[in-house]
N, C-alpha and C positions, 0 to 999 in steps of 0.2 A: 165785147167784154172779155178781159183775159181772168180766169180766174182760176188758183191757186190754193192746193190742199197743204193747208201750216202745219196743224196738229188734229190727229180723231182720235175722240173715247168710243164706249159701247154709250153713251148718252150725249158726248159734246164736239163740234168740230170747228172749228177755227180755221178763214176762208183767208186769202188777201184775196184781193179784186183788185184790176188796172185797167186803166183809160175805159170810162164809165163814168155818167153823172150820179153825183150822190144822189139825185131827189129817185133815180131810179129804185135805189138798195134801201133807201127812208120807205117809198113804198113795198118793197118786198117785207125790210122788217115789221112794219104795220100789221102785214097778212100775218106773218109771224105770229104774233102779240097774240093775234083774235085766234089762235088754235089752240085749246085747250092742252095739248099734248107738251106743249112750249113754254120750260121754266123763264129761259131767257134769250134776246135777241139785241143783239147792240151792234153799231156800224159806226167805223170810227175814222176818220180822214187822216194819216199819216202827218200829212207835211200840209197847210194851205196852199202851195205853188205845184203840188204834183195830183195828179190823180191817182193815187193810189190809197186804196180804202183796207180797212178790216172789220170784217164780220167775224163776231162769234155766233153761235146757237145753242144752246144747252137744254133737250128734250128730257120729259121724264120716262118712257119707257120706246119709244118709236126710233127710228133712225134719221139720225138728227138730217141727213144729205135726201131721205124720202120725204123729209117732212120741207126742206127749202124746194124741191123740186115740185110738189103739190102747190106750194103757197105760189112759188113762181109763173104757174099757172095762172095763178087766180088774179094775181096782180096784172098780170100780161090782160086776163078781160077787164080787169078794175080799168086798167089804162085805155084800152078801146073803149071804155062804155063814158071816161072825161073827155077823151078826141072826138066822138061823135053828139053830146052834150056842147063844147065850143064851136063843132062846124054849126049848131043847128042855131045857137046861139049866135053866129053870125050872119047868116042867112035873114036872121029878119029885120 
């Protein structure tokens, strides 16, 4: 993931991301959503023929780059805990 600082407030910052699957960044905004601190979180595909995305985040009092870096976490176990859910699911 190549990713790219567009624009930061004291409350908003504005990411591009490159070559990266969107369902990846659909999951990070998701974690997003679910934290209370998090006005808004939008991810938006440039072009259909390129990988190049945009994230906004707009926090209400947090830093908006502490608040993607925690969620980012969280999505990284959300995504190990679907991988180990289909291996186990295939297994029987």
């Amino acid at each position: 993931m190549l990713a790219e600082i567009v624009d930061v407030k004291d409350n908003a910052i504005e990411l591009k991301i490159r070559e990266e699957d969107i369902s990846i960044l659909y999951i990070i905004q998701h974690e997003l959503l679910k934290e209370k601190s998090v006005d808004f979180a939008g991810v938006i595909q440039k072009h259909p023929l390129t990988k190049e995305y945009q994230m906004r985040v707009v926090t209400k009092r947090k830093d908006p780059m502490e608040v993607i870096q925690d969620t980012s976490s969280s999505a990284q176990e959300y995504s190990k805990d679907v991988v180990s859910m289909i291996k186990s699911a295939l297994k029987k």
